[in-house]
C-alpha positions in Angstrom: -59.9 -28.7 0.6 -56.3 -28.7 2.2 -53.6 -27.5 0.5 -49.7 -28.3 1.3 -47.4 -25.2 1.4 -43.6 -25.7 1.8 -42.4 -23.2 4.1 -38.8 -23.0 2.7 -38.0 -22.5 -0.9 -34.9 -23.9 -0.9 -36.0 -27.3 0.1 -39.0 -26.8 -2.3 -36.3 -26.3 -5.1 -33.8 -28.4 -4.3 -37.1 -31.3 -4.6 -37.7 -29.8 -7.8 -33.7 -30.1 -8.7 -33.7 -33.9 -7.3 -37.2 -34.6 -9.2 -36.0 -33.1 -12.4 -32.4 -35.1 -12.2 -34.3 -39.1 -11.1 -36.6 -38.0 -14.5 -33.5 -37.7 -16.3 -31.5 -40.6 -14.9 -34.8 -43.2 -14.8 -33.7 -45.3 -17.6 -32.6 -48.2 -15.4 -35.7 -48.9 -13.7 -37.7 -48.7 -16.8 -35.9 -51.6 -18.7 -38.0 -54.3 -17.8 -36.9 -57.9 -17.6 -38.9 -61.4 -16.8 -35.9 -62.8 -14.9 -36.0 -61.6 -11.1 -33.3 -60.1 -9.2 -32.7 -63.1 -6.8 -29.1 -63.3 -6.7 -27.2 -59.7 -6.3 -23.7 -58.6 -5.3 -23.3 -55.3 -3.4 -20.2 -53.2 -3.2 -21.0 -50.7 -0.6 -18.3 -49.0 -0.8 -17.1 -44.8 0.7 -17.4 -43.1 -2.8 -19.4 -45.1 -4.9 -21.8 -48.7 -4.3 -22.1 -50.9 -7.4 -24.6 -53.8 -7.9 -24.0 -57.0 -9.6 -26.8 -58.9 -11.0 -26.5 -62.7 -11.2 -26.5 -63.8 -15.0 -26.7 -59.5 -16.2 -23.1 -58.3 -14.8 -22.7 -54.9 -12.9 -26.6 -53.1 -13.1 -25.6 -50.1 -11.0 -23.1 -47.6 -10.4 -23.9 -44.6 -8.1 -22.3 -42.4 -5.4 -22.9 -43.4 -1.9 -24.1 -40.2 -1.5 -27.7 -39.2 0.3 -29.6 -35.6 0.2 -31.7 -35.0 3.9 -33.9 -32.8 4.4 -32.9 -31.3 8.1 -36.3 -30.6 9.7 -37.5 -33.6 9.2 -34.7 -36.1 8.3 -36.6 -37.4 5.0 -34.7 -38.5 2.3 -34.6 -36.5 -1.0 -32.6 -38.4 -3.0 -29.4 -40.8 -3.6 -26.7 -41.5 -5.8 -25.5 -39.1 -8.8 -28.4 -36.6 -7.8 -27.1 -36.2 -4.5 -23.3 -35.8 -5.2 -24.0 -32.8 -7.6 -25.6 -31.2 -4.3 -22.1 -31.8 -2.5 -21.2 -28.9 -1.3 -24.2 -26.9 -2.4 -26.9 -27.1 -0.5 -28.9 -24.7 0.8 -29.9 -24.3 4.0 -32.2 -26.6 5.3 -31.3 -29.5 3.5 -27.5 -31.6 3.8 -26.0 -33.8 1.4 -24.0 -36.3 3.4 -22.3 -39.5 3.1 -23.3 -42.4 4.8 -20.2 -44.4 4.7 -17.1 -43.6 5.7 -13.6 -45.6 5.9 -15.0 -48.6 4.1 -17.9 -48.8 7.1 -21.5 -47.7 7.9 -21.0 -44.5 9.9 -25.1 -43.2 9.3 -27.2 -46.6 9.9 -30.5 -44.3 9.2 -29.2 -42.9 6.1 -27.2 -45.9 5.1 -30.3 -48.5 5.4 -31.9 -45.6 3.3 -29.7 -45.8 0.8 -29.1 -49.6 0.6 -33.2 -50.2 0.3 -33.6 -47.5 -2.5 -30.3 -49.0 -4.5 -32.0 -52.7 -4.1 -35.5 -51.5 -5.1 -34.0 -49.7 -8.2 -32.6 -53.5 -9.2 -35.2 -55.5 -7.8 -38.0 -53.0 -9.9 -36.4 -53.9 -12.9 -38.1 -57.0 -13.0 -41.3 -58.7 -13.7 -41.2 -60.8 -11.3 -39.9 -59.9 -7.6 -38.3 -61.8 -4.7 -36.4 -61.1 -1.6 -32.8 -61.6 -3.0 -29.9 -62.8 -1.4 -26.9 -60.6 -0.9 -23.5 -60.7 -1.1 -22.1 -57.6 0.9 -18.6 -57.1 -0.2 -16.6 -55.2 3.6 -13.5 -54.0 4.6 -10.7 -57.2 5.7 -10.1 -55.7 9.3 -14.0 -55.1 9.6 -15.0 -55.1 13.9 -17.9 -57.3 14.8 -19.7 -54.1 15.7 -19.3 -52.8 12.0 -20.1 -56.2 10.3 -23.5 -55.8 12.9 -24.5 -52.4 11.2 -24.3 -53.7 7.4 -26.2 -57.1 8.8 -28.9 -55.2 9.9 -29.3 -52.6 6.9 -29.1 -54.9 5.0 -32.1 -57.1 6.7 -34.0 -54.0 6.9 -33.8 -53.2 2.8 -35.6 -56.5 3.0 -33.0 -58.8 2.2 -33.5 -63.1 2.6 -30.2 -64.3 3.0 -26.7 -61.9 3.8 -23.3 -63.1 3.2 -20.3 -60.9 3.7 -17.0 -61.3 1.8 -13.5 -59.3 2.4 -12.4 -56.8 -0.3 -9.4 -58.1 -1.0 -10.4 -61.3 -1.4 -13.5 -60.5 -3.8 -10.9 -58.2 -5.6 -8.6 -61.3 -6.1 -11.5 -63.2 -7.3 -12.3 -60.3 -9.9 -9.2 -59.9 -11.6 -8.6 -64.1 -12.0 -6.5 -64.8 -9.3 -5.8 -68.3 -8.2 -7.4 -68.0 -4.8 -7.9 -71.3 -4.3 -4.9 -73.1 -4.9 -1.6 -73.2 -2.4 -0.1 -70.1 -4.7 0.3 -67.3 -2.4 -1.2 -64.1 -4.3 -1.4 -60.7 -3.4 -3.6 -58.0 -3.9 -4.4 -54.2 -2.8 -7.4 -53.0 -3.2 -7.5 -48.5 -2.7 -10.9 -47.4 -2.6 -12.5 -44.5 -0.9 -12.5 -44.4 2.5 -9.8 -48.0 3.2 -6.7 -49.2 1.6 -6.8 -53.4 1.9 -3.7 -55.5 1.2 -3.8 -59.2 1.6 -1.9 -62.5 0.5 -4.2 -65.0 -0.3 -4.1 -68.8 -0.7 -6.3 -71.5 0.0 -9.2 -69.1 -0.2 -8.1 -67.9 2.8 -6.6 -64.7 3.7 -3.2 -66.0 5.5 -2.1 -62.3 6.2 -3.5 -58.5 5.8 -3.9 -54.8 6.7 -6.4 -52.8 6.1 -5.9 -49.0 7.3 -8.3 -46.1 6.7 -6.6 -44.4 4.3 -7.5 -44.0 0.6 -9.3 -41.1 -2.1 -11.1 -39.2 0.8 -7.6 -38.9 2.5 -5.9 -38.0 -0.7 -8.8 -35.3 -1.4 -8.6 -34.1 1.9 -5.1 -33.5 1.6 -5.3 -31.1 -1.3 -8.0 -28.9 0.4 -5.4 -29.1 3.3 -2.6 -27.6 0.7 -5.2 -25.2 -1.1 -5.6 -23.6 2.4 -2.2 -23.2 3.6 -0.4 -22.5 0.1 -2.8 -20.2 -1.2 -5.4 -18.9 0.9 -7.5 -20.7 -1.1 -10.9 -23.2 0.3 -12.4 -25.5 -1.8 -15.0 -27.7 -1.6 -14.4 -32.0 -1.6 -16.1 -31.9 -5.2 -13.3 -29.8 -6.3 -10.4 -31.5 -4.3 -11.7 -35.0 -6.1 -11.5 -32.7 -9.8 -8.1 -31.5 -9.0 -6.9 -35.3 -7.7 -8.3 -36.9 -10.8 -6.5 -34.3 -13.5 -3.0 -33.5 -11.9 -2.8 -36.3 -9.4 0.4 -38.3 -9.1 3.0 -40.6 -7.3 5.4 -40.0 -9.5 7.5 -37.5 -11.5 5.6 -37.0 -14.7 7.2 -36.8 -18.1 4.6 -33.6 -18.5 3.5 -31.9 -15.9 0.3 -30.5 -16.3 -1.7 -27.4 -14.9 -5.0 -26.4 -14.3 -7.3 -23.5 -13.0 -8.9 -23.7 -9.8 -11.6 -21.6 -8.3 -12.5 -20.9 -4.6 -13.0 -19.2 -1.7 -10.2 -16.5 -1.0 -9.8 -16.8 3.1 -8.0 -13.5 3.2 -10.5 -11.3 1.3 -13.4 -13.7 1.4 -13.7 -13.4 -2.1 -14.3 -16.0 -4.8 -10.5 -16.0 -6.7 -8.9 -18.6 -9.5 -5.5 -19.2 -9.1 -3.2 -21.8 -11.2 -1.6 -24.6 -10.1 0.4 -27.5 -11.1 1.1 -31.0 -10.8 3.9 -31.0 -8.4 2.5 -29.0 -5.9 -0.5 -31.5 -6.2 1.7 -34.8 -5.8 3.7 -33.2 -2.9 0.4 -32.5 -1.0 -0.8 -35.9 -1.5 2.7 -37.6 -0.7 1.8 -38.3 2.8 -1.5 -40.5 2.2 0.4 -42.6 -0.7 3.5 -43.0 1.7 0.8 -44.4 4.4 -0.3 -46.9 1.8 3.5 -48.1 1.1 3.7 -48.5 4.9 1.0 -50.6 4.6 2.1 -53.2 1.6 5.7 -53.1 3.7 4.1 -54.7 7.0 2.0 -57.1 4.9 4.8 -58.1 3.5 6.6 -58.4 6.6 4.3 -60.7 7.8 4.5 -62.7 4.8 5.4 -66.4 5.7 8.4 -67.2 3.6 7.0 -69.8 1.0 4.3 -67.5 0.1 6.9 -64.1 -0.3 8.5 -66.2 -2.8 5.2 -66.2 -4.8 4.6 -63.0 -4.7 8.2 -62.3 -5.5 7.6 -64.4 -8.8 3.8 -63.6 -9.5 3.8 -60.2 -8.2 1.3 -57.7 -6.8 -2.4 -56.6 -8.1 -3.6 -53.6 -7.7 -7.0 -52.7 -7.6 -9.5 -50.2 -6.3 -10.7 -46.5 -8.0 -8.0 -44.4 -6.1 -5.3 -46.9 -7.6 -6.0 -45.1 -10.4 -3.2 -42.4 -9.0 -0.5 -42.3 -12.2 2.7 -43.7 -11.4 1.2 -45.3 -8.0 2.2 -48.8 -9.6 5.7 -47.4 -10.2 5.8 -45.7 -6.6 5.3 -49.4 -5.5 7.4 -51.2 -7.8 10.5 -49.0 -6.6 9.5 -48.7 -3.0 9.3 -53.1 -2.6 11.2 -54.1 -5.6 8.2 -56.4 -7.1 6.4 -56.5 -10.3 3.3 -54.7 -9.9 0.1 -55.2 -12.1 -3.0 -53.0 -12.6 -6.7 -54.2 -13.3 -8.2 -52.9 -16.6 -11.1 -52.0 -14.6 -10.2 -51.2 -11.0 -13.2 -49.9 -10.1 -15.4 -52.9 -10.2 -13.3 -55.3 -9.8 -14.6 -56.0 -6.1 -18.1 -56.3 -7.7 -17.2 -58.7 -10.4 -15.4 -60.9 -8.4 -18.2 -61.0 -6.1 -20.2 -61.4 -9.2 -18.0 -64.7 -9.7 -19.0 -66.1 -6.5 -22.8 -66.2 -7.1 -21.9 -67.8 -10.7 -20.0 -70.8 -8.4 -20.6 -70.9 -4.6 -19.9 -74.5 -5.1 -15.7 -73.2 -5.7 -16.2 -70.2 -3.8 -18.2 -70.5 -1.1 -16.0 -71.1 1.7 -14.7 -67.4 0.9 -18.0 -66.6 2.4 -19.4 -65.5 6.5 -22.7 -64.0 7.4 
């Protein structure tokens, strides 16, 4: 008889912590259905992927988050399981992130992750195909990049791939007129890029994307924990801090909030209290990168087309465009109307979503 030991505890629980936590979250892949997944939508995105089934809406929402076991690289487990280890792992295993700035920087762990998101859809049903994908990426995506989400995605066992811009499936989303000669615009603030483009003719006719968005902004706060207070903190409790107290603007009430961490004086754990101005100060010079941004898309504008956004206005979509006052920040900063989705989050998703509904109106949005 053999018997299996696992050397180090701390993997052997933190197995035991990811069993427990996929037990707990396995509703999704026990609701079983007799139409198969043949037609999905994939925002791959830095914080969080979401998967859009043709003819069932948005099926998934996780964390782009993987936990590895070191020694031998195996996964342990993605999505919502994996994020709560952020920052608390013990030695021997590392919760990491796979994408980062919009783009595969793990292929391993990324292909990982993609395959286990796709079989959690594709297990759903009764009957199984290969589906065919819709990849949402970045506008100022390099060939090299576009190469590493072709090939995860081929190896998660994928038929056909087709890739669509942010921006563009973000436009689509929230009902803009993509294809007609109206120019529109839109910015799109997720985790890792900030995209801006005007659209018409279901063609992006100008755009920048930069590298900025809610890992810069959390990054930022840790930045200001450290050289305000003496104080580290994890990303976990950066993103907490962001969320709650977070601003672009001067708030009617400010608010406050405890924070606990790591005291790099005394090395000892310590709460301290602090407010949202001290929050929006520290996060002034990622927003102010994004408002450079919109300024040189606009810049670039042709003229007939600045006159439509100068009458239609701008969209804003994206998770981190959930900043308060960021739509004000923009409205004073360019002097145009701004507009917010009622669901930022997925509106890259559903807009790719509208695509597979009508490839016949959208299709030339598409490349592979």
């Amino acid at each position: 008889m053999t018997v299996a030991i696992d050397i180090n505890p701390a993997v052997a629980s933190a197995k035991a912590f990811l069993s427990d936590a996929r037990a707990r979250n396995g509703g999704l892949a026990k609701r079983k259905t007799w139409r198969p997944a043949s037609e999905l939508a994939v925002d791959l995105g830095t914080a969080n992927t979401l998967v859009f089934v043709k003819g069932e809406g948005v099926v998934l929402n996780e964390p782009s988050v993987a936990a590895i076991e070191q020694a031998t690289g195996n996964i342990l487990g993605i999505g919502l399981e994996a994020k709560r280890m952020l920052g608390r792992t013990p030695e021997g295993v590392l919760a990491v992130r796979p994408m980062k700035d919009g783009v595969i920087a793990d292929f391993h762990v990324a292909e990982k992750m993609l395959r286990h998101f796709l079989r959690m859809v594709i297990d759903r049903t009764i009957l199984r195909v290969k589906p065919t994908v819709v990849v949402c990426v970045p506008s100022g995506i390099t060939e090299v990049e576009r190469r590493a989400v072709r090939d995860s995605a081929q190896s998660a066992g994928v038929k056909r791939l087709f890739m669509v811009a942010e921006p563009m499936a973000a436009a689509i989303g929230v009902g803009l007129p993509v294809e007609t000669p109206v120019g529109s615009m839109v910015i799109d603030i997720g985790g890792g890029t900030t995209n801006i483009a005007v659209i018409a003719l279901s063609g992006i006719v100008c755009d920048a994307s930069i590298r900025t968005g809610g890992d810069e902004l959390d990054q930022a706060i840790v930045q200001f924990m450290r050289k305000t207070y003496s104080l580290l903190i994890g990303e976990p409790t950066a993103e907490r801090i962001k969320i709650t107290l977070g601003s672009a603007v001067p708030l009617e009430r400010e608010g406050e909030m405890d924070v606990k961490g790591r005291d790099l004086v005394s090395g000892l754990p310590k709460t301290i209290r602090i407010d949202s101005r001290g929050v929006r100060d520290a996060i002034q010079e990622p927003v102010s990168h994004i408002i450079n941004a919109v300024r040189r898309a606009l810049e670039m504008t042709p003229p007939e087309l600045a006159s439509d956004v100068l009458e239609h206005g701008i969209m804003l979509t994206g998770g981190s465009s959930q900043i308060r006052g960021l739509d004000q920040r923009l409205m004073t900063e360019t002097g145009l109307p701004v507009r917010m989705d009622e669901d930022p989050l997925t509106s890259v998703v559903r807009g790719t979503g509208k695509i597979l509904d009508d490839f016949a109106r959208y299709g030339t949005v598409l490349t592979t």
